[in-house]
C-alpha positions as CSV (number, residue, x, y, z in Angstrom):
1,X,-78.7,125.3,78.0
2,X,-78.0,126.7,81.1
3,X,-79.5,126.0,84.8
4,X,-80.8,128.6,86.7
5,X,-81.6,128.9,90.3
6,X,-84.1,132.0,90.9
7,X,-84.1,132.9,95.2
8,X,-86.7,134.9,96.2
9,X,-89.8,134.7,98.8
10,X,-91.5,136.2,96.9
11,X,-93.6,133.6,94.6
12,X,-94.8,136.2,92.0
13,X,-91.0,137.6,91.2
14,X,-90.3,133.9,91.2
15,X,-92.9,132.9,88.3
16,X,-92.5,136.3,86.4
17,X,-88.3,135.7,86.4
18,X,-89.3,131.8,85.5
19,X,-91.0,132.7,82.6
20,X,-89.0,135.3,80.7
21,X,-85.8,132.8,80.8
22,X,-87.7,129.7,80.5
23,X,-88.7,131.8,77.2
24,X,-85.2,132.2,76.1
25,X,-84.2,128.7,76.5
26,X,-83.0,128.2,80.3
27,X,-83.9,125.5,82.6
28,X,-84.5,127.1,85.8
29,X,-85.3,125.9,89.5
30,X,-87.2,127.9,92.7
31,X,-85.7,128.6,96.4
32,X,-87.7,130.4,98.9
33,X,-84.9,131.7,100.5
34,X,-81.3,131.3,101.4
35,X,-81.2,128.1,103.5
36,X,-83.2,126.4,100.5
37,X,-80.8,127.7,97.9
38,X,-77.6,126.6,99.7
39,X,-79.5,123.0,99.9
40,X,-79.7,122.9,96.0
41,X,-76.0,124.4,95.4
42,X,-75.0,121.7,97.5
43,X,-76.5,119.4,94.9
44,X,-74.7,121.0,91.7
45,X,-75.7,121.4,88.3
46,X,-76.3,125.1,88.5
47,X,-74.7,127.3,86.3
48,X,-76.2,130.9,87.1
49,X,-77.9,131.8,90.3
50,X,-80.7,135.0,90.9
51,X,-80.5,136.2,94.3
52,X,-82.6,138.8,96.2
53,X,-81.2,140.1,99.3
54,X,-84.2,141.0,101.2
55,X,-85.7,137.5,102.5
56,X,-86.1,136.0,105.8
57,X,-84.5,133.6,107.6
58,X,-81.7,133.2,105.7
59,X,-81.1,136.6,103.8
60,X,-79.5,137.0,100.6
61,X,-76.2,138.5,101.4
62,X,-75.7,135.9,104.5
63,X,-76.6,133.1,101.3
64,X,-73.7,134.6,99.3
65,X,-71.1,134.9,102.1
66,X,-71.6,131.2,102.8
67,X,-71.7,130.4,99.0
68,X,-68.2,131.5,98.7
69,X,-66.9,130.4,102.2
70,X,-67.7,126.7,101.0
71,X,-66.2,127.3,97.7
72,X,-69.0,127.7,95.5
73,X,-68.0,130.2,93.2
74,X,-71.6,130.1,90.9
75,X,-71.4,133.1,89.4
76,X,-74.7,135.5,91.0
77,X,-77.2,137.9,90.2
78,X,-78.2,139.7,93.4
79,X,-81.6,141.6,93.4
80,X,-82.2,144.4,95.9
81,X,-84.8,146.4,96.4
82,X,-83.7,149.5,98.0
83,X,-80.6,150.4,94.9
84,X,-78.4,152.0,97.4
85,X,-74.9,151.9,96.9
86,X,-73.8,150.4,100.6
87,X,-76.3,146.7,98.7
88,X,-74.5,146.9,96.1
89,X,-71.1,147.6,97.1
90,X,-71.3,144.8,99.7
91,X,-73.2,142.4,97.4
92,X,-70.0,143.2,95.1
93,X,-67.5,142.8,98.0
94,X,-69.0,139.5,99.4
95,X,-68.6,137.8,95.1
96,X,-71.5,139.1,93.3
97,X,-70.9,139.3,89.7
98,X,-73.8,141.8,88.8
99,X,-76.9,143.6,90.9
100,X,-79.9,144.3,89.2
101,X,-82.7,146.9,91.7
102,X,-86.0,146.5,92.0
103,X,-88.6,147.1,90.0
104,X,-86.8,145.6,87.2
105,X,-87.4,145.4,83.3
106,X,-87.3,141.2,83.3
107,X,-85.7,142.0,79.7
108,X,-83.1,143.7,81.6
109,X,-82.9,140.8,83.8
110,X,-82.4,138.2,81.2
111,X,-79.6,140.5,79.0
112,X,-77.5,140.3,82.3
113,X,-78.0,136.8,82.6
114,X,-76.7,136.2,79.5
115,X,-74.1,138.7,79.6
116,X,-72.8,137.0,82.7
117,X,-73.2,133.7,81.0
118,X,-71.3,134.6,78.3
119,X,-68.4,135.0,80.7
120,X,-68.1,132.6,82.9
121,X,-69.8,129.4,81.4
122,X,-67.0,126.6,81.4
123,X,-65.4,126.3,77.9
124,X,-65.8,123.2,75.8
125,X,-62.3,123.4,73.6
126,X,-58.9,123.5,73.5
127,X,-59.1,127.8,72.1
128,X,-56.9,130.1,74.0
129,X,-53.8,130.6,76.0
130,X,-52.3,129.5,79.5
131,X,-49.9,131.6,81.5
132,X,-47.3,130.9,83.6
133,X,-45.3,133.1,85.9
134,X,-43.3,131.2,88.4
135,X,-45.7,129.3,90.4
136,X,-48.3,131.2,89.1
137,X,-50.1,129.4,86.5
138,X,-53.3,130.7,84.9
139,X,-55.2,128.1,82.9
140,X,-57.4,129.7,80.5
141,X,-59.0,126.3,78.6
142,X,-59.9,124.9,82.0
143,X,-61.0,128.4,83.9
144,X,-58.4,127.9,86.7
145,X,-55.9,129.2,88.6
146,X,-53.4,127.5,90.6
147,X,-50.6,128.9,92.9
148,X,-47.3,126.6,94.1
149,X,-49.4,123.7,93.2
150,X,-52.8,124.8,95.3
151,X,-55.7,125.7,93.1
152,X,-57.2,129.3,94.3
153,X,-60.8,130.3,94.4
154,X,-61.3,132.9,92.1
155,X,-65.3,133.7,91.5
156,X,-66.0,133.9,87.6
157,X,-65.5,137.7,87.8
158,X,-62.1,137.4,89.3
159,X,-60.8,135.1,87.1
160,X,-62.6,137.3,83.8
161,X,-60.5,140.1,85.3
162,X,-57.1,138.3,85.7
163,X,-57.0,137.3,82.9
164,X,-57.3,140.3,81.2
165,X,-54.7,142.1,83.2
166,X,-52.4,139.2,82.2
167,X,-53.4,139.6,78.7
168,X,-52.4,142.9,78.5
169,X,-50.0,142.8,81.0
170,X,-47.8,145.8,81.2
171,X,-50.2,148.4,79.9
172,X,-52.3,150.3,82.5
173,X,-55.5,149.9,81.9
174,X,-58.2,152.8,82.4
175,X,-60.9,151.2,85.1
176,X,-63.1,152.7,82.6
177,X,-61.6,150.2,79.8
178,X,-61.5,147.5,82.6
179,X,-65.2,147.6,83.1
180,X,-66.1,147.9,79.4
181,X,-64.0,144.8,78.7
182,X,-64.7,142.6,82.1
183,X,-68.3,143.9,82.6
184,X,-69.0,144.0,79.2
185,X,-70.8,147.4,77.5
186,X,-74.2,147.1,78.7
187,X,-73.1,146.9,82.3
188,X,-73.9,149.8,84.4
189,X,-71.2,150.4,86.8
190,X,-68.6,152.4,88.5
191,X,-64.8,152.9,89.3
192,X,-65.7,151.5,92.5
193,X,-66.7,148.4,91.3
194,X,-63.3,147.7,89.6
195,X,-61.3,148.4,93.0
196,X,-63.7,146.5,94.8
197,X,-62.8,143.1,92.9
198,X,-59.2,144.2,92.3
199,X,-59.5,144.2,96.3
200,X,-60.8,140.7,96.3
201,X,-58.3,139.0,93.2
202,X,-55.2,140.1,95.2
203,X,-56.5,138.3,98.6
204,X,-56.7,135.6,96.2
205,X,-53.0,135.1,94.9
206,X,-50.8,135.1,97.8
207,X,-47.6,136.3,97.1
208,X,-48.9,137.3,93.8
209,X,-51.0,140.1,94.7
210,X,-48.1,142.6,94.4
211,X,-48.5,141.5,91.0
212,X,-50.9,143.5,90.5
213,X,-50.4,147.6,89.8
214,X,-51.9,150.5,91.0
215,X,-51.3,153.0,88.6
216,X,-52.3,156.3,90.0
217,X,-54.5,158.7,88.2
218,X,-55.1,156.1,85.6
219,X,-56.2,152.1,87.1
220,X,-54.2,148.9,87.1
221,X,-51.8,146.7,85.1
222,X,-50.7,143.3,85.6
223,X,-46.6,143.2,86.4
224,X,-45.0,139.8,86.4
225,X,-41.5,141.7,87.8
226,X,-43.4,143.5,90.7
227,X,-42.7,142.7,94.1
């Protein structure tokens, strides 16, 4: 089962979060805040972390920037209090893969857990397909991408997403069907939310990136022939 890493200062949503996934199966470990997290990434073994934004010394969104500038592409949770868009768009922008505001249902809590899980645990067989397109190669088995050799690091969400632009490459894709098929049904987004990681992916793959379509008035499709 999978390892969880709850971030919070506050001890009471830390033992309430604890108990409703230790519940459904999860083993799950405590940070006070974002210096402590980062100290426990550093160690591996964690597969999922829960991460609120509003905490001192190190703060939530300043733990996930330096999460991803070291590499560390565990997928997150982020909880903020306040729901505005600018928390959730930035949480989104700096490699969040889902926001949950507070007060939240801890039900809630655990279906996105799991729905997130779901996508981005590494896979244990040999199922599915690998894609190449020049140096471009997109290894499904493995959850990598590598480009002219150099591996490039994707967050779960961003690899989720590429490849299914590349599965359906060609066909432009509603960013109404992307987030029913990426973010799964249950996930309550918006249109911005799609740009915002479409954004991100094409930092990501270099010359590649023109790869990637905007098809106005509709959303995106993956083009192998774009330049």
């Amino acid at each position: 089962m999978a390892t969880i890493l709850i971030v919070d200062d506050e001890p009471l949503i830390r033992e309430l979060i604890q108990e409703h996934l230790s519940h459904e199966g999860f083993d799950c470990m405590e940070a006070a805040d974002g210096s402590s997290a980062l100290a426990r990434l550093g160690q591996g073994g964690i597969d999922l972390v829960i991460l609120d934004i509003m905490m001192p010394f190190v703060d939530g969104m300043t733990c996930l920037r330096e999460m991803r500038s070291r590499k560390i592409t565990t997928p997150v949770i982020m909880l903020t209090a306040r729901g505005e868009e600018y928390d959730k768009l930035a949480g989104l922008e700096n490699g969040a893969d889902d926001y949950v505001v507070k007060p939240f249902s801890p039900r809630e809590l655990v279906a996105r857990v799991k729905a997130v899980l779901a996508r981005t645990m590494p896979r244990t067989n040999s199922d599915g397909e690998n894609y190449t397109f020049g140096d471009l190669v997109i290894d499904v088995p493995s959850h990598s991408v590598k480009i002219a050799g150099q591996e490039a690091a994707l967050t779960p969400k961003e690899f989720d997403l590429l490849v299914y632009l590349v599965s359906n490459r060609g066909i432009a894709l509603s960013r109404e069907k992307i987030l029913q098929q990426v973010w799964n049904y249950d996930y309550f987004g918006e249109d911005r939310t799609v740009d915002t990681h479409i954004k991100m992916l094409r930092s990501h793959l270099g010359s590649h990136r023109s790869n990637i379509v905007t098809v106005w008035g509709v959303g995106y499709k993956f083009d192998p022939e774009a330049k």
